[in-house]
C-alpha positions as CSV (number, residue, x, y, z in Angstrom):
1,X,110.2,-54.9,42.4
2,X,107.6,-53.0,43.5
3,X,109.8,-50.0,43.9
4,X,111.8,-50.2,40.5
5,X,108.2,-49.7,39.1
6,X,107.3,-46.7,41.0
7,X,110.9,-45.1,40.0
8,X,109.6,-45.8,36.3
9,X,106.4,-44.2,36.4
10,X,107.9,-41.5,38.1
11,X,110.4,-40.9,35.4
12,X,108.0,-41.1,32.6
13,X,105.5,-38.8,34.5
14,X,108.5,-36.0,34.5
15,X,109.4,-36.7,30.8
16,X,106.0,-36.1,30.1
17,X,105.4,-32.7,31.9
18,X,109.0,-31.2,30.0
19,X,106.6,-31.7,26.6
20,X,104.3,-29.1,26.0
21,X,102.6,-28.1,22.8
22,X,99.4,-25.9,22.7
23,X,97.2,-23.2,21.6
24,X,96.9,-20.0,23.3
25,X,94.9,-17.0,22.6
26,X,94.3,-13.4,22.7
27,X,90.8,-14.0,23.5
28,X,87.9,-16.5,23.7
29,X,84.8,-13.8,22.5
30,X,85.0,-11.2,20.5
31,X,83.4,-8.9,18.0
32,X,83.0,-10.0,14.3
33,X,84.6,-6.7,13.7
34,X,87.7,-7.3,16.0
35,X,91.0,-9.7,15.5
36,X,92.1,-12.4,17.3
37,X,95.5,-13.5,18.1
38,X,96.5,-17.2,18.2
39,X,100.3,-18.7,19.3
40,X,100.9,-22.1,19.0
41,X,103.6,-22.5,21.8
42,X,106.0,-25.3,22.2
43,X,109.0,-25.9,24.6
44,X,111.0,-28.2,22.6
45,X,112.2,-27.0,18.7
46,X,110.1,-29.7,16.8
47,X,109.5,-30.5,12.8
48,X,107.0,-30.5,10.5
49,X,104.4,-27.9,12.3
50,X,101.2,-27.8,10.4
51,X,98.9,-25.3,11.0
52,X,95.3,-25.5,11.2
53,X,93.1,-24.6,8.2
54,X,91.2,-21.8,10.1
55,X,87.9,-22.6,8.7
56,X,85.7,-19.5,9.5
57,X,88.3,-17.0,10.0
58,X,90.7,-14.7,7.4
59,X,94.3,-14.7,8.6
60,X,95.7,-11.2,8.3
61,X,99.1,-11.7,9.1
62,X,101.3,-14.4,10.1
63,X,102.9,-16.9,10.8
64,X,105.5,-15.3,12.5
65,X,107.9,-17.4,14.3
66,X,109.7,-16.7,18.0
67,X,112.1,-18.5,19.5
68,X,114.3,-18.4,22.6
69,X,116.4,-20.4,24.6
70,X,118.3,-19.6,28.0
71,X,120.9,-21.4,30.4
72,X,119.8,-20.9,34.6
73,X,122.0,-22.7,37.0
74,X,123.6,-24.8,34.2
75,X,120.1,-26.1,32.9
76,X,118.6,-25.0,29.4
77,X,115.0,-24.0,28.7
78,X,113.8,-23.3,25.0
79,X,110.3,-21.8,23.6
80,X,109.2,-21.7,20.0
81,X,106.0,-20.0,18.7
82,X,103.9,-19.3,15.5
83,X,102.0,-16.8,15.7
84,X,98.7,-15.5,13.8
85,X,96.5,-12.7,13.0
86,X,92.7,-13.4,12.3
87,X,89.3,-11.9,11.7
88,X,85.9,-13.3,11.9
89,X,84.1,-14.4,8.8
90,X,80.6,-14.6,10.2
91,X,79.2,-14.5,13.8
92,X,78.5,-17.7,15.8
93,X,80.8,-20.0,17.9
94,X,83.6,-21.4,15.7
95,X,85.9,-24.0,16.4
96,X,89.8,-23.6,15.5
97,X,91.2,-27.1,14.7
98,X,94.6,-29.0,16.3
99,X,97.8,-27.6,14.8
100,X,100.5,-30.9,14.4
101,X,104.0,-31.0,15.2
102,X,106.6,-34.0,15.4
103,X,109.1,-34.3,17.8
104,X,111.4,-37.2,18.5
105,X,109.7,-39.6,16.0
106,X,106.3,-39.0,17.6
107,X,103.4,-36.0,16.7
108,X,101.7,-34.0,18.8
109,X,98.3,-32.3,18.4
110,X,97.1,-29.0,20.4
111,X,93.6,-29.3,21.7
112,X,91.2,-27.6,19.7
113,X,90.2,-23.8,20.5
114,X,86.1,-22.9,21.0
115,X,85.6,-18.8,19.6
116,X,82.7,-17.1,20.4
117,X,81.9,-14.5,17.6
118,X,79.1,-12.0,18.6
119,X,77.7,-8.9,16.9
120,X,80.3,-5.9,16.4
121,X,81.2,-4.2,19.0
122,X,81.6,-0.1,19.4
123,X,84.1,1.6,17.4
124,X,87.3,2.1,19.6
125,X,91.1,1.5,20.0
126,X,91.6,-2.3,20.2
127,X,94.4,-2.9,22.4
128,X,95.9,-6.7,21.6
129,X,97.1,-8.7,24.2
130,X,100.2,-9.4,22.3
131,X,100.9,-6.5,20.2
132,X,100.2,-5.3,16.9
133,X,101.5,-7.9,14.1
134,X,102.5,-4.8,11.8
135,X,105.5,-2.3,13.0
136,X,103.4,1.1,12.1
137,X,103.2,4.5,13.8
138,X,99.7,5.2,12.1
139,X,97.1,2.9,13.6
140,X,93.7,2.0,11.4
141,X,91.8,1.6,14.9
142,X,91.7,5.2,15.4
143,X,91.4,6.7,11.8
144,X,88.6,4.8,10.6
145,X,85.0,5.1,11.3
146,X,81.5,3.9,10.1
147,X,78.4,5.5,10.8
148,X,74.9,5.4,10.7
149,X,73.5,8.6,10.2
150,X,69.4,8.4,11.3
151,X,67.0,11.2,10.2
152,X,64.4,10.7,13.3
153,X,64.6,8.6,16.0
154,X,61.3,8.7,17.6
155,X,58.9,8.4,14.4
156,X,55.0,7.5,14.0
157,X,54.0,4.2,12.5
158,X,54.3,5.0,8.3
159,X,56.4,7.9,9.0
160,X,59.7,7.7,6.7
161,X,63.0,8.0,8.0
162,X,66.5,7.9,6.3
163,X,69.3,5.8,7.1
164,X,72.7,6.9,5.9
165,X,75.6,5.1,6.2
166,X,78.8,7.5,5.9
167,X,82.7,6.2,6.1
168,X,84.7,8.6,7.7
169,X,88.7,8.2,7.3
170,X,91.6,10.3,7.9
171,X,93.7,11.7,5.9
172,X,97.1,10.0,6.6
173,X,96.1,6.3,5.8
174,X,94.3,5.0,2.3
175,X,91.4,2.1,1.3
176,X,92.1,0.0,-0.9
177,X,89.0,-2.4,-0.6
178,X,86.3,-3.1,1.3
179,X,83.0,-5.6,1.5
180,X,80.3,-6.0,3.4
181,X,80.6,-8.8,6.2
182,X,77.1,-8.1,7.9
183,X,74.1,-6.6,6.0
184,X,72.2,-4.1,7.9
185,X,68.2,-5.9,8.5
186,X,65.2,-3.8,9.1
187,X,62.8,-6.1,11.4
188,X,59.1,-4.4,11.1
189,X,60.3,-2.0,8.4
190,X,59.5,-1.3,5.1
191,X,62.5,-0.2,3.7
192,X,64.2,0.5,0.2
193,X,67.9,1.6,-1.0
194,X,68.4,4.6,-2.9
195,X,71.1,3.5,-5.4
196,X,74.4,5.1,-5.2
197,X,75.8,5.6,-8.9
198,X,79.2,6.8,-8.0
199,X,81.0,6.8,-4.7
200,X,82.5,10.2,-4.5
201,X,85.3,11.5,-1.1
202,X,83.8,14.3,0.5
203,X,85.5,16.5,3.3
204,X,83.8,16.8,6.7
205,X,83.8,17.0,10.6
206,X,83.8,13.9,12.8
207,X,84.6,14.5,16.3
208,X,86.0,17.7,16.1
209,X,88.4,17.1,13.6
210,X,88.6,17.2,9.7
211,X,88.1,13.7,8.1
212,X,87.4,12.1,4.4
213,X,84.1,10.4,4.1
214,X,81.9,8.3,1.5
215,X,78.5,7.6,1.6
216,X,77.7,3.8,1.4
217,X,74.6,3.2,1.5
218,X,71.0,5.3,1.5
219,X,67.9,3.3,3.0
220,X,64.6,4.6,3.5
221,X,62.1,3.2,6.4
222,X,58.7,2.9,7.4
223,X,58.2,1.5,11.0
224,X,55.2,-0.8,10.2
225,X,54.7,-1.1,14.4
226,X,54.6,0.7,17.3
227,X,57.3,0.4,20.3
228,X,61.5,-0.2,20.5
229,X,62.5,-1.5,17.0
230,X,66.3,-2.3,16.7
231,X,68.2,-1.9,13.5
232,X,71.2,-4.5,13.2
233,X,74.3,-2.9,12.7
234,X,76.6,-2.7,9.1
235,X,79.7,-4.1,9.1
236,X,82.9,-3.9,6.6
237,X,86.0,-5.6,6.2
238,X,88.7,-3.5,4.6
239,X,92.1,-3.3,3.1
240,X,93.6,-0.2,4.3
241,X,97.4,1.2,3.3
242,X,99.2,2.7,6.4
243,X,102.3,5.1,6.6
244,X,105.6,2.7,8.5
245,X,108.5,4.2,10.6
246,X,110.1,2.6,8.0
247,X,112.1,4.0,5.1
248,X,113.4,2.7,1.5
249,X,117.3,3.5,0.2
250,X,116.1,6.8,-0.6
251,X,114.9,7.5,2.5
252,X,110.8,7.6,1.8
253,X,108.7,6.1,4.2
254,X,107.0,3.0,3.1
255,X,103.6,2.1,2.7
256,X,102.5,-1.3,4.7
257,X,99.0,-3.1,4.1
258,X,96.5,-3.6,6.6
259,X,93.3,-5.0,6.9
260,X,90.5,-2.9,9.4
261,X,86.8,-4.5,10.3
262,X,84.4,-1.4,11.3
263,X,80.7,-1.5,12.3
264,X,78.2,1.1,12.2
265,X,76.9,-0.4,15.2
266,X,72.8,-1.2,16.4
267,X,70.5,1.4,16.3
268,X,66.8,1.4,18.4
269,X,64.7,3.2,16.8
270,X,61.0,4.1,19.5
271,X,58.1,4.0,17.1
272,X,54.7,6.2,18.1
273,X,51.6,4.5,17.5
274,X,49.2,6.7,15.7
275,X,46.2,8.1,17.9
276,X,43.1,6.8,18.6
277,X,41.2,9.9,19.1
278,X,39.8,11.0,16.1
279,X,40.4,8.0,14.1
280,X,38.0,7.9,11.4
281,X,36.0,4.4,11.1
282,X,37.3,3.8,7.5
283,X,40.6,5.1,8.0
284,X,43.2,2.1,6.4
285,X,46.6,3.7,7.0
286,X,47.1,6.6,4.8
287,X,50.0,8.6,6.4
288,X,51.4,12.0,4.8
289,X,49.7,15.0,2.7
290,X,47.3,13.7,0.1
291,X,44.5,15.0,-2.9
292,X,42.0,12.6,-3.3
293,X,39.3,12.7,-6.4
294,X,37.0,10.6,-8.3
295,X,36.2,11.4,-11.2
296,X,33.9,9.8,-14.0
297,X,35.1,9.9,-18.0
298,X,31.3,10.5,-18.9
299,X,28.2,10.9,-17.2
300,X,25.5,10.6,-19.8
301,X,25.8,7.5,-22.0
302,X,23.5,4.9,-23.8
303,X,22.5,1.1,-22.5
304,X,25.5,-0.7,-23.8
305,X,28.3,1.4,-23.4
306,X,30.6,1.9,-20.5
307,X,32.2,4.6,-19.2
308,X,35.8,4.3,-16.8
309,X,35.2,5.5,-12.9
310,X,38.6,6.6,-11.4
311,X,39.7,6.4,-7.9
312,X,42.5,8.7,-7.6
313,X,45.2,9.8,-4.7
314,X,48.1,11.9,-5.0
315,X,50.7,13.6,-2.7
316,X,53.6,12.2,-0.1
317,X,53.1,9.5,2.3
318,X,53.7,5.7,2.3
319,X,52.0,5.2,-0.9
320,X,52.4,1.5,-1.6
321,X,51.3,0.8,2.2
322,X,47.1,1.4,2.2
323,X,44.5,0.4,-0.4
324,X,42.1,2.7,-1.7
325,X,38.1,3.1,-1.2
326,X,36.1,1.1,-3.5
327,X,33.0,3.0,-5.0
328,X,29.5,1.9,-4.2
329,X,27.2,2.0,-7.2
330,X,23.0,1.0,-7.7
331,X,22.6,-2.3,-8.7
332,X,21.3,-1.0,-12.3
333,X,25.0,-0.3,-12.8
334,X,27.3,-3.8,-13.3
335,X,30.8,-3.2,-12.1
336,X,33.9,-4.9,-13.0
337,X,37.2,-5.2,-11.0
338,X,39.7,-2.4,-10.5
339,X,42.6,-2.0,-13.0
340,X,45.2,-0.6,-10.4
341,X,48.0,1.9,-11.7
342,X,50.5,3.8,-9.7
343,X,53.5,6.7,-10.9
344,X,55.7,6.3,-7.4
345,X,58.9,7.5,-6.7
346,X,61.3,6.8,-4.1
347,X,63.7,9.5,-3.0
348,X,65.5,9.5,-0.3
349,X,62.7,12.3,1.2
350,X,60.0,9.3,1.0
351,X,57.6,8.4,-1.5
352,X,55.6,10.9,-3.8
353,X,53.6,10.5,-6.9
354,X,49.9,9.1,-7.5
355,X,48.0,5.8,-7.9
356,X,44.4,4.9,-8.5
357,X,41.6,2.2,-9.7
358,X,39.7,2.4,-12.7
359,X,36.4,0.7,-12.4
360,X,34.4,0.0,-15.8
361,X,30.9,0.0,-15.3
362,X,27.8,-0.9,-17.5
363,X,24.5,0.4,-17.1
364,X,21.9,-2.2,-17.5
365,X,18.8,0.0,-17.9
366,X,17.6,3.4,-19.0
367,X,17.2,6.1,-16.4
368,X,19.4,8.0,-13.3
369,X,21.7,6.7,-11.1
370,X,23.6,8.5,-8.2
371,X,27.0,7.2,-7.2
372,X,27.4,8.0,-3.7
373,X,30.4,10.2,-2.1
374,X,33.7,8.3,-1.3
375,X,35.8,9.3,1.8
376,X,39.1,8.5,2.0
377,X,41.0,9.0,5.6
378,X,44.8,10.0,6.4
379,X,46.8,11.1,9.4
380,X,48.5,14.7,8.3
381,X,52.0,14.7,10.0
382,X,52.0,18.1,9.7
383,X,49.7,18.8,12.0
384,X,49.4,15.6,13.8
385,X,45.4,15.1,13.1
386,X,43.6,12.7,10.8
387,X,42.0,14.3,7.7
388,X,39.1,13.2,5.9
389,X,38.7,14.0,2.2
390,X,35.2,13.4,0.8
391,X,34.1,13.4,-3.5
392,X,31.3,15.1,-4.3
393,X,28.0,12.6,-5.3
394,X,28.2,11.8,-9.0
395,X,25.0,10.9,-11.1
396,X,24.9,9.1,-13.9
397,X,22.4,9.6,-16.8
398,X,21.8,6.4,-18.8
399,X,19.4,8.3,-21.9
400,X,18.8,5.1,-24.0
401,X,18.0,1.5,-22.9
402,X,15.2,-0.8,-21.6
403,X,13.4,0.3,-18.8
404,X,13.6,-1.0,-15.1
405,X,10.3,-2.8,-14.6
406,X,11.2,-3.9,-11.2
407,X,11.5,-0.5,-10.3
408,X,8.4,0.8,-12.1
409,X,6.1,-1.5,-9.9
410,X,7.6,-0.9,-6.8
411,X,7.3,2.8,-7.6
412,X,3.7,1.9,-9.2
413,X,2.7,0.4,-5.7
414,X,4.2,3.6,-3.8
415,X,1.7,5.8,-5.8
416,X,-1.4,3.8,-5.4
417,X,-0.6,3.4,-1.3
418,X,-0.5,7.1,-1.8
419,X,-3.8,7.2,-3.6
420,X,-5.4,5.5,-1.8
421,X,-4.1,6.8,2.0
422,X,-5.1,10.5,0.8
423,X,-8.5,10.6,2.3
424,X,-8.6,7.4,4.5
425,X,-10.1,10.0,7.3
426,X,-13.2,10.7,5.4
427,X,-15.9,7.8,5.4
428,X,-18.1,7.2,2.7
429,X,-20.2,4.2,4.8
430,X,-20.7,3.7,8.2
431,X,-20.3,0.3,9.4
432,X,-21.5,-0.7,12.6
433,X,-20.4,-3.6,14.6
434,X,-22.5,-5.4,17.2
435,X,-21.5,-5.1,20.8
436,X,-21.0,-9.3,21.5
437,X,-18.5,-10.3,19.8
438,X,-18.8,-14.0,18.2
439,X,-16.5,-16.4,19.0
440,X,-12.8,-17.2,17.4
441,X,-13.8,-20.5,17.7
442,X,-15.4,-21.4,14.4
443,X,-15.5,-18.5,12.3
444,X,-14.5,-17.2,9.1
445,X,-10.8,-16.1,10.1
446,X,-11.0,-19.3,12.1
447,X,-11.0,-21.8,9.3
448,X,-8.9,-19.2,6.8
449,X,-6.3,-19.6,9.2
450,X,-6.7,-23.7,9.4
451,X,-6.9,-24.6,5.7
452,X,-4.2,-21.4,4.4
453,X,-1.2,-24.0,5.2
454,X,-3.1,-26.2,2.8
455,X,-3.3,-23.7,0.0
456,X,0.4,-22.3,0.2
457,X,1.8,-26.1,0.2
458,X,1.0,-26.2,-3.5
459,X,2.4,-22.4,-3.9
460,X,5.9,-23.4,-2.4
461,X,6.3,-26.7,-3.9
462,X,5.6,-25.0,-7.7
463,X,8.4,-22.1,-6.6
464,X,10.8,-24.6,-5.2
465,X,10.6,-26.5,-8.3
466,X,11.3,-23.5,-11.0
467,X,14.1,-22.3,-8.7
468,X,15.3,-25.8,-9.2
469,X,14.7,-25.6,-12.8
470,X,16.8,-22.8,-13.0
471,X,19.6,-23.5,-11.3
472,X,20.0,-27.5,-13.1
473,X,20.1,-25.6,-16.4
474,X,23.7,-25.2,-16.7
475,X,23.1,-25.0,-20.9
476,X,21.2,-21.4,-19.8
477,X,23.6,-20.2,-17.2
478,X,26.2,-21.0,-19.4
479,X,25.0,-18.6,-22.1
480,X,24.3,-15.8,-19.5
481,X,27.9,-16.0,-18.1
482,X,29.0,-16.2,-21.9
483,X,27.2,-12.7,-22.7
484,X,28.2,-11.2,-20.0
485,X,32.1,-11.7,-20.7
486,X,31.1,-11.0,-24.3
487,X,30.6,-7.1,-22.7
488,X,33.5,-7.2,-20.5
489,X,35.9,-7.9,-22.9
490,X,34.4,-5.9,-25.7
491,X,34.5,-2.8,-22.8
492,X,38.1,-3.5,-21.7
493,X,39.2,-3.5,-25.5
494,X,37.7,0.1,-26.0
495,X,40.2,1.4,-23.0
496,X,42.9,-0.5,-24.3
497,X,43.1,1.5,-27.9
498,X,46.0,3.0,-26.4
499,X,47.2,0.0,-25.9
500,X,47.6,-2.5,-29.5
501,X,48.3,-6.2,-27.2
502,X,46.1,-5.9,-24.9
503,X,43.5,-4.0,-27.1
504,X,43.6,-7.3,-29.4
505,X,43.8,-9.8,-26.6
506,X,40.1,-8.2,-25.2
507,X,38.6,-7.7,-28.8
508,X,39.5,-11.7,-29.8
509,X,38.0,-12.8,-26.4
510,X,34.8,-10.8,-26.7
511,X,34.3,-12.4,-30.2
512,X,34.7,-15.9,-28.9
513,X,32.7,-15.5,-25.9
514,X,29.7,-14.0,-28.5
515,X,30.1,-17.1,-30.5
516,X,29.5,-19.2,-27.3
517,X,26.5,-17.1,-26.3
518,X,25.2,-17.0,-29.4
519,X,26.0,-20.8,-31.2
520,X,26.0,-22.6,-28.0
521,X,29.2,-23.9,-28.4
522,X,32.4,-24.6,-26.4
523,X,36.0,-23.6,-27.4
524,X,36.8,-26.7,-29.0
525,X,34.7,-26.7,-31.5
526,X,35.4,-23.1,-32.6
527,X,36.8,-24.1,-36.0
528,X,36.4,-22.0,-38.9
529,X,34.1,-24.6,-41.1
530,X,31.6,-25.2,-37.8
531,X,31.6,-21.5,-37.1
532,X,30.7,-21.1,-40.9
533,X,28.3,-23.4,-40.8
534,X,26.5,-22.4,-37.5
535,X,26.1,-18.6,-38.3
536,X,24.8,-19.7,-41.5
537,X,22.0,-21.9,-40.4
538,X,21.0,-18.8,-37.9
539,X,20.3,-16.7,-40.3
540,X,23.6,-14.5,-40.9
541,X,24.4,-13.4,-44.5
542,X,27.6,-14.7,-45.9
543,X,29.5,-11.5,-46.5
544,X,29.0,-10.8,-42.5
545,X,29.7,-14.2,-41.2
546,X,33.4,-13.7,-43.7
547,X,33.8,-10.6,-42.1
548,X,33.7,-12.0,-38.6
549,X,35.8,-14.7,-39.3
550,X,38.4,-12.5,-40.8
551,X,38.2,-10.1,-38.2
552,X,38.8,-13.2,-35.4
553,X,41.9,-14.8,-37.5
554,X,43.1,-11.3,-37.5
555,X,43.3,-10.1,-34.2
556,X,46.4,-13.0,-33.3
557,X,48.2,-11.4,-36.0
558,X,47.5,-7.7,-35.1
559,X,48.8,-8.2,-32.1
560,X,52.4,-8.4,-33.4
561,X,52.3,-6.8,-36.0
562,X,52.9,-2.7,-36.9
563,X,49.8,-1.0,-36.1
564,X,48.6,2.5,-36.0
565,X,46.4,4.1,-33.5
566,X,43.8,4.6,-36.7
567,X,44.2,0.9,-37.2
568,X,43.1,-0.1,-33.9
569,X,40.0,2.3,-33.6
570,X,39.0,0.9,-37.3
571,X,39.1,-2.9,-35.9
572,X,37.2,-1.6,-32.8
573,X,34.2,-0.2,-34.3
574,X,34.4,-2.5,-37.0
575,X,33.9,-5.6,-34.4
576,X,30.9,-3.4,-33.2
577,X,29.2,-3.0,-36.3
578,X,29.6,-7.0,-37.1
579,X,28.3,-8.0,-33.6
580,X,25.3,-5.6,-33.7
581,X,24.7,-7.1,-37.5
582,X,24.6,-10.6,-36.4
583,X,22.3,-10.0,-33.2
584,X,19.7,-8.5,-36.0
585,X,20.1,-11.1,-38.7
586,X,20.2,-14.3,-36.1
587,X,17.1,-12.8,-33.9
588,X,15.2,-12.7,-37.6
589,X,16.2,-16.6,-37.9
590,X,14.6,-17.3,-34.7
């Protein structure tokens, strides 16, 4: 018994090992620009093969079928297999799925095949393991070629370089199609394409010999560090039309379709760090050739008007990359924040044009103010140094205005130190002191210094309380904060008369926050019957408080409609004259 089941296992064990069914292929890794061969193999002629769905791969030719069968010392062998040609769609390991077959009322499954798809690798001939699935004499391996043409190599931090990405082709084969499987990435660059309007075939010499090319793609760089930076390659897939050995009825060779993966391959790009000698201390990354000024738009004006402080550079260099100096002005002078403008263009040479800040400021009293030179630093590629360009010292002459008390008793004190300090070396009375000394103990400075705790207490108690009072009245702050955006926005609408929305957005706001200031109101309860009302019972004429009112409902509707330049300057000085009227007729009231 025992041996009859031994026979049987034996002769299913040999059954067994006649089926075969499985996937081989060309190659476990490769290239997301290369192609992979696959052959489902099978030594017994089955039905019904399914192929796998290929998830993560384009097939490019295929299936094509093989099949054999032979007769050795009176026994039969027989092979079948489908074959296929594919290309990568993305890098990353990607699984091929079981291809079915039955046979003999039963189905059988090949294992599944693991691919390893890495970056693409260097242009060159790609020798298959099992041929080439198209009969051609003209090869695309050898007749196509992307490159990535780099302007420097070995740059400083902020210097631009060009990146150009050219197709070369020959002349016997044609492109039908093409897109972009891998995007180039610049890691530590900043970086922007130069747009390509039409792609035009130009004629040009590749390794020695004459070749077709089109420019793809234009990038320029900016290393933003120091050290090896790598630039991942870009890679194409493409539909290419290649010459045959074969020939139609009237004897001209035909044209068969292709498809072709190229890379331009990665690119290290060694960055220099700038120098540290001779770094200035305010330098903030300015590299190129630049003109720096700074340059006022008036330098004598009255208390209450403004005047526009510019902060200008212009030239070539990385432009968008570094920040400009801000001004330093006395603190009779109220500053607002920069309005930042900028005229840059990016060609494929680097960046060229001008930016700068325009600072309002509002003089607060009468008198002279000096605004002290700016520097501004760069590193000159030219000549491989940093410069340093410094404005000249601009003064400004406020003629009108309230004077600055604080500064008249300061300077008051200065004179009479002066005064007095003339002649300290002549004495007008001798004063003799005796030889012994009295005591510490008990005398005048003695008990000064005991009981002058005592007498300050009082002193710090009185100025801790007012400093209290001030900061609890929020009513009073309120009003102070209101007045002061009141100004700003009354100054921003005078350099917006270029300009008829934003012009009317600042002139509406400066209104409203005068209103707050001067009726002690909030925003929702600026109706036009309690605005009436209020200005009325301050002491404002009726014809002005209708002006202003008309003036404010106005502004929402200038600012879509048609409006001339005259227009705009006739509301400005219009909202002047109303606001100086009511600050005259309300300050009667009170």
């Amino acid at each position: 018994m025992k041996r009859l089941v031994l026979v049987v296992f034996l002769i299913s064990q040999a059954l067994m090992a006649q089926i075969q069914f499985e996937a081989r292929v060309s190659k476990n890794t490769l290239g997301i620009n290369e192609r992979l061969r696959i052959d489902f193999y099978m030594n017994f002629d089955g039905d019904n093969f399914n192929e796998p769905n290929f998830d993560g791969f384009k097939v490019i030719a295929g299936p094509s079928q093989q099949v054999s069968q032979s007769w050795v010392n009176g026994k039969s062998s027989f092979e079948k297999m489908y074959s296929y040609y594919l290309v990568p769609n993305h890098k990353g390991n990607i699984v091929i799925k079981s291809a079915t077959i039955e046979y003999d009322g039963k189905l059988y499954k090949t294992a599944p095949v693991k691919i390893n798809v890495t970056d693409a690798v260097q242009q060159q001939q790609q020798q298959q393991q099992y041929g080439d699935p198209n009969d051609v004499n003209v090869s695309a391996d050898n007749n196509i070629y992307l490159v990535a043409d780099i302007s420097n190599t070995n740059p400083y931090i902020n210097e631009p370089i060009t990146v150009v990405y050219k197709l070369y082709f020959s002349y016997n084969i044609g492109i039908t199609n093409w897109k972009e499987l891998n995007k180039p990435k610049y890691n530590n660059f900043w970086s922007q394409n130069i747009d390509i309007k039409q792609l035009v075939a130009e004629e040009g010499q590749f390794k020695g010999e004459k070749y077709r090319y089109v420019v793809l793609r234009k990038t320029i760089l900016y290393p933003q560090k120091s050290g090896k930076l790598d630039i991942e390659p870009l890679s194409l897939d493409m539909d290419v039309q290649l010459p045959s050995n074969r020939r139609d009825v009237y004897g001209r060779m035909q044209i068969t379709n292709g498809n072709k993966r190229v890379s331009a391959g990665s690119k290290t790009i060694t960055v220099k760090a700038l120098p540290e000698v001779g770094k200035p201390a305010d330098f903030t990354g300015a590299v190129g050739k630049f003109n720096f000024t700074v340059t006022p738009s008036k330098t004598s004006l009255k208390n209450g008007e403004s005047l526009d402080l510019v902060v200008s550079v212009a030239g070539k260099g990385n432009m968008k990359l570094f920040t400009l100096p801000k001004p330093v002005v006395p603190n009779a002078l109220e500053m607002y924040d920069a309005v930042h403008t900028d005229n840059i263009e990016t060609p494929l040479t680097g960046m060229t044009g001008s930016m700068s800040d325009s600072y309002s400021i509002v003089p607060q009293y009468k008198g002279s103010y000096p605004i002290k030179p700016i520097q501004f630093s760069y590193f000159d590629l030219g000549s491989k140094s940093y410069k340093t360009i410094s404005s000249p010292e601009i003064m400004i002459d406020v003629l009108e205005g309230p004077t600055d008390t604080r500064a008249d008793s300061i300077g008051g004190n200065k004179q009479k130190v002066i005064a007095q300090s003339q002649f300290k070396y002549v004495k007008t009375k001798t004063e003799l002191t005796a030889i012994n000394e009295d005591n510490f103990l008990g005398s005048n400075l003695f008990y000064g210094l005991l009981f002058a705790p005592f007498l300050l207490l009082p002193i710090i108690i009185l100025a801790k309380k007012k400093k209290e009072a001030i900061d609890s009245d929020v009513f009073g702050n309120r009003i102070k904060a209101n007045n002061k955006l009141a100004k700003k926005y009354l100054s921003e609408a005078k350099k917006q008369l270029a300009n008829k929305e934003p012009f009317y957005v600042a002139l509406e706001k400066a209104m409203h926050n005068f209103l707050k200031a001067k009726l002690h109101i909030e925003t929702s309860e600026m109706s036009k019957e309690n605005i009436q009302e209020l200005l009325l019972n301050k002491g404002a004429e009726p014809t002005v408080v209708a002006d202003f009112i008309n003036l404010t409902e106005n502004c929402e509707f200038a600012r879509y409609a048609p409006a001339s330049s005259a227009t705009i300057q006739e509301d400005f000085d219009k909202a002047v004259m109303i606001i100086s009227i009511l600050e005259k007729q309300m300050s009667r009231k009170v």
